[in-house]
C-alpha positions in Angstrom: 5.4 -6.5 -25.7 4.7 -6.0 -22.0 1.3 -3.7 -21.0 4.0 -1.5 -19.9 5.9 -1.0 -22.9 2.7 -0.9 -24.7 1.6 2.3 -23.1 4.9 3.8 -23.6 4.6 3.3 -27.1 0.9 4.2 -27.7 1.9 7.5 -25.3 4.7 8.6 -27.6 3.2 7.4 -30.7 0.4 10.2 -30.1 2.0 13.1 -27.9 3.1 16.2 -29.2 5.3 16.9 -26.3 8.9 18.1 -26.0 11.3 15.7 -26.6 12.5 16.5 -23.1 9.1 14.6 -21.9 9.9 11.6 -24.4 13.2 11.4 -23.3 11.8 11.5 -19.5 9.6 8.6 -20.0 12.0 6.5 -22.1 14.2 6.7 -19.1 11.3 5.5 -16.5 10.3 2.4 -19.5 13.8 1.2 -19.5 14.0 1.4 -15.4 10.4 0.2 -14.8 10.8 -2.9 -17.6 10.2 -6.4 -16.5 14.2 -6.9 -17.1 15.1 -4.2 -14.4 12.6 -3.2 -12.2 13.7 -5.3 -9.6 16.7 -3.6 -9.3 14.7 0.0 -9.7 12.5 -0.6 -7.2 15.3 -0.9 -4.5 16.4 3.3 -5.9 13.3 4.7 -6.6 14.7 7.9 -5.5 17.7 7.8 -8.6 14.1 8.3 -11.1 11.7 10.9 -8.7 11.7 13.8 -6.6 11.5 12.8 -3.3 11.0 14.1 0.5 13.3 12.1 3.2 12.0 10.8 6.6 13.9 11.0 9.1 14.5 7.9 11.7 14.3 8.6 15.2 17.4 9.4 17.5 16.5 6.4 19.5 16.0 3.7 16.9 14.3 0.3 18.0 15.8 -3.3 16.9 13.9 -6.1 17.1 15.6 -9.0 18.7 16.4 -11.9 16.7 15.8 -16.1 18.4 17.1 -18.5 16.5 16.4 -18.7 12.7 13.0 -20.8 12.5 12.6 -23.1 9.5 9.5 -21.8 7.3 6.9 -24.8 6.6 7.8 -26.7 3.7 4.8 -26.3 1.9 1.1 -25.6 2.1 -2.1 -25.5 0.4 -4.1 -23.1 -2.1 -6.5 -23.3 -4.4 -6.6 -27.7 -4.0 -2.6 -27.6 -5.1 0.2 -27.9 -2.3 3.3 -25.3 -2.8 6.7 -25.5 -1.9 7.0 -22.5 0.1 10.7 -21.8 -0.9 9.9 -22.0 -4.5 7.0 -19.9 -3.6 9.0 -17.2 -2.7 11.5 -17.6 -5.8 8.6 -17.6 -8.2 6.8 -14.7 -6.5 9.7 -12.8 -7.2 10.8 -12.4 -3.4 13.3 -9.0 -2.7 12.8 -9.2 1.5 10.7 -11.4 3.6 10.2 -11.3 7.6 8.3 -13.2 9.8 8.1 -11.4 13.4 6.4 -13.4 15.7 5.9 -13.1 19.7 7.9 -9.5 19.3 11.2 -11.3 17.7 12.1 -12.1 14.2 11.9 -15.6 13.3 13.0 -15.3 10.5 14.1 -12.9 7.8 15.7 -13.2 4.1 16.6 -11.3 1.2 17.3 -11.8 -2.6 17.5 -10.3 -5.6 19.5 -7.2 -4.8 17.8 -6.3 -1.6 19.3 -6.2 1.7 18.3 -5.2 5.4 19.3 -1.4 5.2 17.6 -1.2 1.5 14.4 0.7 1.5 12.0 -0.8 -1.0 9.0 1.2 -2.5 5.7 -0.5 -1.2 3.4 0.7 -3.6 -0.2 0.5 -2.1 0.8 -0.6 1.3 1.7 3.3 1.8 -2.2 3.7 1.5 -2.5 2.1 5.0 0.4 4.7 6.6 -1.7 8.0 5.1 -4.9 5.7 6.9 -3.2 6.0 9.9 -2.0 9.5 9.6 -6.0 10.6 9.3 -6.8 9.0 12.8 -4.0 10.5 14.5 -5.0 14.4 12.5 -8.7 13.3 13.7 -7.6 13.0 17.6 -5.8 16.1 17.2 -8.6 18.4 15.5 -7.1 19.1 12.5 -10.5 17.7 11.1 -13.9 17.2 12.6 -15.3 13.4 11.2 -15.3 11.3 8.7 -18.7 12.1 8.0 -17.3 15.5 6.3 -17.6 15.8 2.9 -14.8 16.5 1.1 -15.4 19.8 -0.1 -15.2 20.5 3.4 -11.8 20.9 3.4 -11.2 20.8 0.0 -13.3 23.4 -1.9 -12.1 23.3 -4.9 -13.2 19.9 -5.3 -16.5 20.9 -5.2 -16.8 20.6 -9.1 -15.5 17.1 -9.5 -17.2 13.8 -8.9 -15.4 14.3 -5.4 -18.4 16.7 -4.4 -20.9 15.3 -1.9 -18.4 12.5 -1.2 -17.3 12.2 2.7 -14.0 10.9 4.3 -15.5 7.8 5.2 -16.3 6.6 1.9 -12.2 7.8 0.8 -11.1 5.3 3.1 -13.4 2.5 2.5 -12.9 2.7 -1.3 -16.5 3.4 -2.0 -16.4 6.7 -3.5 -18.5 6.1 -6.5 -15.6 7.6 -8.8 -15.4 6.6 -12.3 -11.8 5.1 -12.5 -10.2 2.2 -14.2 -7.6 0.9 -12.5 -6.9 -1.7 -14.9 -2.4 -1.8 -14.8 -2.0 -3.7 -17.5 -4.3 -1.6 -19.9 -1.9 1.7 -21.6 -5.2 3.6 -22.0 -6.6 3.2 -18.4 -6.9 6.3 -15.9 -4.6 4.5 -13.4 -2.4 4.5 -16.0 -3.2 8.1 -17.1 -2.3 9.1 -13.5 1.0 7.4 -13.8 1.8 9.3 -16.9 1.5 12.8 -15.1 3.4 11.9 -12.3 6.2 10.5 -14.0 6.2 13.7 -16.2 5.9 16.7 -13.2 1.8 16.9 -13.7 0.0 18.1 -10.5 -2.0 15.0 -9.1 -4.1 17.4 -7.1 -5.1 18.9 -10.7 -5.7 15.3 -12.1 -8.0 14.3 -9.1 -10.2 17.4 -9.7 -11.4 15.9 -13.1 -12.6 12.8 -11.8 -16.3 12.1 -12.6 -18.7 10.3 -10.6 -20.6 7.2 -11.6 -21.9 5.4 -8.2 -23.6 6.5 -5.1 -20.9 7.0 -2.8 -20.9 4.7 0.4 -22.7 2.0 -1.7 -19.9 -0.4 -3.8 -16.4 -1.0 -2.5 -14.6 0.1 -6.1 -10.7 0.6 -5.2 -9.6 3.6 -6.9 -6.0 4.6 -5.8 -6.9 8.8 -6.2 -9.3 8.2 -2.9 -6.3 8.1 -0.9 -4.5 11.2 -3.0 -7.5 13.0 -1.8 -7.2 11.8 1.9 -3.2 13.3 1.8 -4.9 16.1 0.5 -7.2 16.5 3.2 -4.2 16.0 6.1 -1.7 18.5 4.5 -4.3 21.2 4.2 -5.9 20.8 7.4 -2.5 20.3 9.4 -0.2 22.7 7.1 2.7 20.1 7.0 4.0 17.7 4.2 2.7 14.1 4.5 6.5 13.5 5.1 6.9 15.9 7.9 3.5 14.7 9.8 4.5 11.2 9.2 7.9 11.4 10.6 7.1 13.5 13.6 3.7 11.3 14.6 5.0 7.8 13.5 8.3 7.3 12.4 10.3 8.8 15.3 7.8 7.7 17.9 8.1 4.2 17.5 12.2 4.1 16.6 12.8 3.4 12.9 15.7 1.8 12.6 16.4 3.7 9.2 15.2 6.5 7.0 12.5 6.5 4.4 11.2 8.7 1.2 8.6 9.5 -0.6 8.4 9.8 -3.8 6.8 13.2 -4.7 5.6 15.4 -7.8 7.0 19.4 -9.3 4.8 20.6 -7.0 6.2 19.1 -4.0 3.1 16.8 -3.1 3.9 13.0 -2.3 2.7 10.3 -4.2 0.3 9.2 -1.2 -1.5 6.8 -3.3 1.6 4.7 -3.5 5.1 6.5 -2.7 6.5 5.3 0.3 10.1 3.6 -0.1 11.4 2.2 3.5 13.2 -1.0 4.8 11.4 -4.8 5.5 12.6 -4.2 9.2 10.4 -0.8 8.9 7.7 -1.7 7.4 7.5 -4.7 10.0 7.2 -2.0 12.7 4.2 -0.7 10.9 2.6 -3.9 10.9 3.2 -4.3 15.3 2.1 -0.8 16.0 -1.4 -1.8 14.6 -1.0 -5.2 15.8 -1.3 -3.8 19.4 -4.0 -1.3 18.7 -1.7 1.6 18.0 0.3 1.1 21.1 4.1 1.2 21.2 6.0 0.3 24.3 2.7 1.3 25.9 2.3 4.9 24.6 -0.8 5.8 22.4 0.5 6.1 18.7 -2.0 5.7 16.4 -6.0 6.1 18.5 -7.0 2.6 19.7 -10.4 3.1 18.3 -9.4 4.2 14.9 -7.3 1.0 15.0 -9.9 -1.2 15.3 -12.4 0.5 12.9 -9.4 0.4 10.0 -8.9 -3.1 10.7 -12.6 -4.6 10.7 -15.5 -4.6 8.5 -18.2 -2.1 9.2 -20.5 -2.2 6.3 -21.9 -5.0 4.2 -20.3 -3.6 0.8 -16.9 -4.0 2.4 -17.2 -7.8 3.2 -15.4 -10.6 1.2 -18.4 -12.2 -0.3 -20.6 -9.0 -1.2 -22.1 -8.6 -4.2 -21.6 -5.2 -4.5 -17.6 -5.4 -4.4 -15.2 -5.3 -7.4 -13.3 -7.3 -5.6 -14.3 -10.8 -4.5 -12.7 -13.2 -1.7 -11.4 -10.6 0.1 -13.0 -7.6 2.7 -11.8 -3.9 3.1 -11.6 -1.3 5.6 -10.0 1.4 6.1 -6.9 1.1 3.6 -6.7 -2.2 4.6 -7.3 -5.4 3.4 -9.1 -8.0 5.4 -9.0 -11.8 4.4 -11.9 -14.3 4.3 -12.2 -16.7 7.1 -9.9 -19.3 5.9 -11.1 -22.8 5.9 -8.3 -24.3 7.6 -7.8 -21.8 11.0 -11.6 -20.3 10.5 -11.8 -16.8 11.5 -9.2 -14.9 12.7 -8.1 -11.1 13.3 -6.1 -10.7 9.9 -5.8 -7.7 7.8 -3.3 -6.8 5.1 -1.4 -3.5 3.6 -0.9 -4.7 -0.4 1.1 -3.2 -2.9 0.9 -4.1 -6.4 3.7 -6.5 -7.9 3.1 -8.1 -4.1 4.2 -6.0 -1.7 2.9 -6.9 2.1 2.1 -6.0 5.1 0.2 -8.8 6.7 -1.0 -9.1 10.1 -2.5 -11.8 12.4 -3.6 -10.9 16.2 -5.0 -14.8 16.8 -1.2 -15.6 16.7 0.8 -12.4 17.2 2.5 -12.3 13.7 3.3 -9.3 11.1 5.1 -10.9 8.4 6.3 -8.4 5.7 7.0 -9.4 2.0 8.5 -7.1 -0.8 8.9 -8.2 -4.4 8.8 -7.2 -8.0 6.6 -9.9 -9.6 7.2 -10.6 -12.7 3.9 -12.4 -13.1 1.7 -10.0 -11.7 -0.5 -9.5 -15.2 -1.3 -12.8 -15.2 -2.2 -13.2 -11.4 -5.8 -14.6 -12.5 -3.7 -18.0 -13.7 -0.7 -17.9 -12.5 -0.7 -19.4 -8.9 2.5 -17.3 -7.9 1.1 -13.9 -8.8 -1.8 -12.6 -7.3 -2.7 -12.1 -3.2 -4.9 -15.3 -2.0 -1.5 -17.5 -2.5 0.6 -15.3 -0.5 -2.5 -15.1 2.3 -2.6 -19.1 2.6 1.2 -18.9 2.9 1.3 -16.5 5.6 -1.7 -18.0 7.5 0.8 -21.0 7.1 3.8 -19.2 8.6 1.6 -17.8 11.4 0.9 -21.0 12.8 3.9 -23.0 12.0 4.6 -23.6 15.5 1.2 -24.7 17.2 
């Protein structure tokens, strides 16, 4: 039995509730099963409530050169991969390799296609990242040295208390969380079980407990970034959806619309949500490739670019100790790669997804290259070469130098 399965049957085994709720979560285990959740993941909004995003009047295409050959294989972990079977044992749905402003190259597979929009899982952390600098350089809040019960005062009994925006966005928190997928019983998992049934995830955040200083250990803990949509719907008194679409999405010409997924009470799933196209998510990835510029015109503040993209404290750095998460730095809601013995160190950082979903970025050579999947091997991502992030980062690093 999958971990997923195995929380749905440990859930209903024990719950007292309406057989409207077991019928509800039957439905998301037979959509969200290994066997199908390829094809679920390209109509998230058939399962969930969602809010839609509209794409701007004047959409922007990126020009396609000639269709350049990907490498043939490269190197992780001492072992060389064929890159195509790479991608076909990763579980590939869309991949795009935009490099110098153009697409080099860009594929799809397993039911997706260029107008299908794709739910990116984590990589919407990095758009609600971005959202907070551009509500910062409009006044909507003060710093990031505000504590949360700042603007949220009914956090101020939960382990959210004394904790400040900063330490949201750098995962350092100190909140007592398991994030564990693959474990039924885990709060991640706890999370997922309200949302799918109409629970409140503003309710669920307030009875989070603290364990660590804040500001101290880089912990991910996906209800930091619920707390940070929080924080930018109640200062700015619009939707996630409605502030992303008028400050993003329209300004830089998304060529399509997007959703997010959202709960009963109308609040999006800002930990993880976001549903839009490869070609989309691509445009994500230049806008912060340039510093927040698009066609010249300020989108996203420069200096809250940089400072989401680089590493400004020791527990945020690849090879800290006091990280849960080794080989690989953090910012804010983004990931930043090791140097990499091969090219040494370059500007990289990464939006990731669970079941690999990508955003990756590479200023050294000018490259976003976008990658959306439904792994099927993502529980076992600690053997299996094709199912966890440091492959995926060798590949791309790969691609973004495949013609020097």
């Amino acid at each position: 039995m999958n971990p997923f399965k195995l929380f749905i049957f440990l859930f209903l085994l024990s719950s007292c509730s309406s057989v409207s709720n077991e019928e509800r979560m039957e439905e998301i285990n037979i959509a969200l099963n290994y066997e199908n959740f390829g094809d679920t993941y390209l109509k998230m909004d058939e399962y969930f409530d969602t809010k839609e995003i509209y794409n701007s009047d004047e959409i922007f295409v990126f020009p396609k050169r000639e269709e350049v050959e990907l490498p043939k294989e490269f190197e992780y972990n001492d072992n060389i991969f064929n890159t195509i079977k790479y991608i076909d044992s990763s579980y590939t749905q869309g991949f795009l390799v935009l490099q110098n402003d153009s697409i080099s190259h860009e594929s799809y597979y397993l039911g997706q296609k260029k107008d299908t929009r794709h739910i990116s899982w984590s990589v919407a952390k990095s758009f609600v990242s971005a959202l907070m600098g551009i509500a910062i350089e409009e006044g909507y809040i003060k710093s990031i040295e505000d504590n949360v019960e700042k603007y949220l005062p009914e956090l101020s009994s939960s382990g959210y208390k004394g904790v400040k925006i900063r330490e949201l966005l750098q995962m350092s928190s100190g909140i007592k969380f398991d994030e564990t997928y693959s474990d039924s019983l885990s709060d991640i998992n706890r999370y997922w079980r309200g949302f799918v049934l109409g629970d409140s995830q503003d309710k669920f955040a307030a009875t989070l407990e603290n364990n660590i200083t804040p500001g101290t250990y880089n912990q991910y803990v996906s209800i930091n970034t619920h707390i940070l949509g929080m924080i930018i719907v109640r200062t700015t008194g619009k939707s996630l959806t409605k502030y992303l679409e008028e400050k993003i999405w329209k300004k830089i010409g998304m060529e399509y619309d997007s959703y997010w997924l959202v709960d009963s009470y109308g609040m999006e799933m800002a930990l993880g949500g976001l549903n839009a196209t490869v070609r989309d998510y691509a445009k994500m990835g230049k806008l912060f490739l340039d510093s927040g510029r698009w066609k010249g015109k300020q989108i996203v503040p420069e200096k809250w670019v940089l400072e989401s993209t680089s590493i400004n404290a020791e527990h945020l750095e690849a090879k800290s100790n006091n990280s849960a998460h080794p080989n690989i730095g953090y910012s804010y809601q983004w990931w930043i790669p090791g140097n990499s013995e091969k090219y040494g160190d370059e500007e990289e950082f990464m939006a990731i997804g669970i079941y690999n979903q990508f955003i990756y970025v590479n200023r050294s050579t000018n490259t976003v290259i976008v990658k959306t999947s439904a792994n099927k091997n993502y529980y076992d991502r600690f053997n299996n070469p094709y199912a966890g992030k440091h492959g995926a980062i060798e590949l791309f690093r790969e691609i973004a130098h495949m013609h020097e």
